[in-house]
C-alpha positions in Angstrom: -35.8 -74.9 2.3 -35.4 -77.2 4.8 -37.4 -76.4 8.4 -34.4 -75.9 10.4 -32.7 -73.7 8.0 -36.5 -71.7 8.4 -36.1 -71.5 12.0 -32.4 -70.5 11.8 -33.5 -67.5 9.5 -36.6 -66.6 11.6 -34.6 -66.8 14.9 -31.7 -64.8 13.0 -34.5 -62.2 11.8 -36.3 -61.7 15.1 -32.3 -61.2 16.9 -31.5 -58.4 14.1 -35.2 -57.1 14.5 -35.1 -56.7 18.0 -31.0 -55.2 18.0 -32.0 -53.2 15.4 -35.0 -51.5 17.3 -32.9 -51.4 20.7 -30.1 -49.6 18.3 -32.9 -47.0 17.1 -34.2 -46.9 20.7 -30.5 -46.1 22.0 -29.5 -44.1 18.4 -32.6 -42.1 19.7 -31.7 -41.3 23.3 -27.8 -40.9 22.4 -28.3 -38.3 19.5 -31.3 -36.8 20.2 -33.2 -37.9 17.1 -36.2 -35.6 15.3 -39.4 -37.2 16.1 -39.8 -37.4 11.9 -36.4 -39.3 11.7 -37.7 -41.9 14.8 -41.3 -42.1 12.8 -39.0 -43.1 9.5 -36.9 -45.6 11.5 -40.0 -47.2 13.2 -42.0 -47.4 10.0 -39.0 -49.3 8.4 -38.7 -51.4 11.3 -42.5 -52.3 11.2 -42.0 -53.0 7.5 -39.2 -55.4 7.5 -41.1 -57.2 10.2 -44.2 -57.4 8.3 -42.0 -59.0 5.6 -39.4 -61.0 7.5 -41.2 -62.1 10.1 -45.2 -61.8 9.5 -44.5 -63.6 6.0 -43.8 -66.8 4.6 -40.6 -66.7 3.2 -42.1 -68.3 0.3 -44.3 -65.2 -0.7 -41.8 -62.7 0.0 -40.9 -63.2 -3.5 -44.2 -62.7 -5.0 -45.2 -60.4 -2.6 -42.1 -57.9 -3.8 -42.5 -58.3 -7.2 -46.4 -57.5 -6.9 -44.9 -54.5 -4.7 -42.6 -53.5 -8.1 -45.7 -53.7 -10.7 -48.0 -51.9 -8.7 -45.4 -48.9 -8.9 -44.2 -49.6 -12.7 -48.2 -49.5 -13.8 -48.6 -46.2 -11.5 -45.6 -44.6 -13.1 -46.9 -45.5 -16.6 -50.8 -44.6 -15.7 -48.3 -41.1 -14.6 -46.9 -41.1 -17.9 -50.0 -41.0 -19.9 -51.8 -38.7 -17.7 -51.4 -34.3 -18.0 -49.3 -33.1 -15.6 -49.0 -29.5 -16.1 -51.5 -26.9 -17.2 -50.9 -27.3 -20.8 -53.0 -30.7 -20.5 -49.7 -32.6 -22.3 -48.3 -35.6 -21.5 -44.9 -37.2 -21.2 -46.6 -39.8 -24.0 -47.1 -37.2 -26.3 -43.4 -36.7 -27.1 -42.3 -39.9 -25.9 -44.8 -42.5 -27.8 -44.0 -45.7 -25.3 -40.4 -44.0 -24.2 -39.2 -43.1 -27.3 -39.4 -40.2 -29.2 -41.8 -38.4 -32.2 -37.9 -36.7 -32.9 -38.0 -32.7 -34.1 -37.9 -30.1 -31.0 -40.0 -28.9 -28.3 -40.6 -25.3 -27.1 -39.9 -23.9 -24.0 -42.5 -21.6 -23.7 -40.3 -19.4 -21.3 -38.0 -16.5 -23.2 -35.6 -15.4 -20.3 -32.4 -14.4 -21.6 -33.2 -15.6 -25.0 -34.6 -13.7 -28.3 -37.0 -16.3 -28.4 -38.4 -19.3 -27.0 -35.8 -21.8 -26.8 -36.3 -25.0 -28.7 -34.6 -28.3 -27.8 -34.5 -31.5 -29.2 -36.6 -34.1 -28.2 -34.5 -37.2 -26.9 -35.6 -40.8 -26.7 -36.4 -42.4 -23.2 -35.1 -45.8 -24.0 -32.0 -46.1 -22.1 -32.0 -43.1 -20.8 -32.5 -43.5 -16.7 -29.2 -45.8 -17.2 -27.5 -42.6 -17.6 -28.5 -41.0 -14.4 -27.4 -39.5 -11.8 -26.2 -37.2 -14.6 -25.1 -33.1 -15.3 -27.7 -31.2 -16.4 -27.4 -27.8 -17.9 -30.8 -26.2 -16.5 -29.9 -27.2 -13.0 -26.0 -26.5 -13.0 -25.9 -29.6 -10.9 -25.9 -33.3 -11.3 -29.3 -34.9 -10.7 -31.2 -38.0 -10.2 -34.1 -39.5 -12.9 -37.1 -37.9 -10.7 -35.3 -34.7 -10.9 -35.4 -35.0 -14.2 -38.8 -36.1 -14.8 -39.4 -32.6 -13.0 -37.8 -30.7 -15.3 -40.0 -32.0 -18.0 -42.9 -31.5 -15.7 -42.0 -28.0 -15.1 -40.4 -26.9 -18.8 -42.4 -28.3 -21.1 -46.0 -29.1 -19.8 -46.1 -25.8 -17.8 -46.5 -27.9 -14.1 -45.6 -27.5 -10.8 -43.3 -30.9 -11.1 -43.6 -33.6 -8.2 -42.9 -34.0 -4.7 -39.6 -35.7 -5.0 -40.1 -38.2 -1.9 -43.3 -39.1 -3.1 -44.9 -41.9 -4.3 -46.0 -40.5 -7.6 -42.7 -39.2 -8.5 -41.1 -43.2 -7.3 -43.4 -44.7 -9.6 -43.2 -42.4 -12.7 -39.3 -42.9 -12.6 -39.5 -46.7 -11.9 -41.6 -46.9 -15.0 -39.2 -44.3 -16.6 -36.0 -46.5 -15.6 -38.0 -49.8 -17.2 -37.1 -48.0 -20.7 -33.7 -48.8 -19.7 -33.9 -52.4 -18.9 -31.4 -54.2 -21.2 -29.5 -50.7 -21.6 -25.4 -50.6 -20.3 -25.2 -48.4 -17.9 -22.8 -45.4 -18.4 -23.7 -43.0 -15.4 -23.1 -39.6 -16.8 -23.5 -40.3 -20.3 -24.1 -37.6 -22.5 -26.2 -37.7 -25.8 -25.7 -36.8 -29.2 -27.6 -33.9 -29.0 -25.2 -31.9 -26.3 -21.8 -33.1 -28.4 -22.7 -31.2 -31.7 
């Protein structure tokens, strides 16, 4: 890139930086924003300036793709670690995202004679299928929701905080499964058509 075109895109960034954080300043005094909504705003703020501006734009690439593999490895580290209280792992019915087939048990009776039993899916191409209906939620839900009610169903946990890191990275390594996949939002498998 030549160095004017760099200092038209560095003046260009510090001009939306700096109406962007008069806009949350004004946003703030005009709506009377939540001190946690302002914290989000300015930490946002503070980290598109850290990239945009504090950065060459040479390393931005590298730097975001670092940013991506630190979360994938973290959500696969996640994958292959116990997450309940039944010391299983989303591994152990889903060798490397797919599947060891048969059913797993819901160890939970309810309104069933007996413990439920449910197929047990592959992960490949499955996060391209999401947001999706599912039945145990009566509602349509997102990936980590999802990975939750794995979490809580079959491995007996308490399931993840949804905003937080943990849960991003375990579906970012759950929605690498689907790289390559079409995706078909809503899809529903095999299993639920029978």
């Amino acid at each position: 890139m030549s160095t004017r075109k760099s200092v038209v895109f560095v003046v260009v960034a510090v001009v939306a930086l700096a109406l962007g954080m008069a806009s949350a300043t004004y946003a703030q005094k005009k709506m009377d924003l939540p001190p946690e909504l302002m914290k989000q705003l300015n930490m946002a703020m503070e980290n598109m300036a850290k990239v945009m501006l504090d950065m060459k734009m040479e390393d931005r690439p590298k730097y975001m793709m670092k940013q991506q593999a630190n979360s994938i490895a973290s959500g696969k580290q996640a994958f292959n670690t116990a997450l309940g209280r039944n010391q299983q792992t989303c591994n152990a019915c889903h060798p490397g995202g797919g599947t060891t087939g048969g059913e797993a048990e819901i160890p939970m009776k309810g309104r069933f004679a007996m413990n439920p039993k449910l197929p047990i899916p592959t992960l490949i191409g499955a996060a391209a299928r999401f947001p999706k209906y599912k039945v145990p939620n009566d509602a349509v839900i997102t990936i980590e929701q999802m990975n939750n009610n794995c979490i809580k169903m079959f491995m007996m946990g308490d399931g993840l905080e949804l905003t937080s890191q943990k849960a991003r990275d375990l579906a970012a390594y759950v929605s690498t499964l689907s790289n390559g996949e079409e995706i078909a939002i809503g899809k529903m498998e095999m299993m639920m058509k029978k």
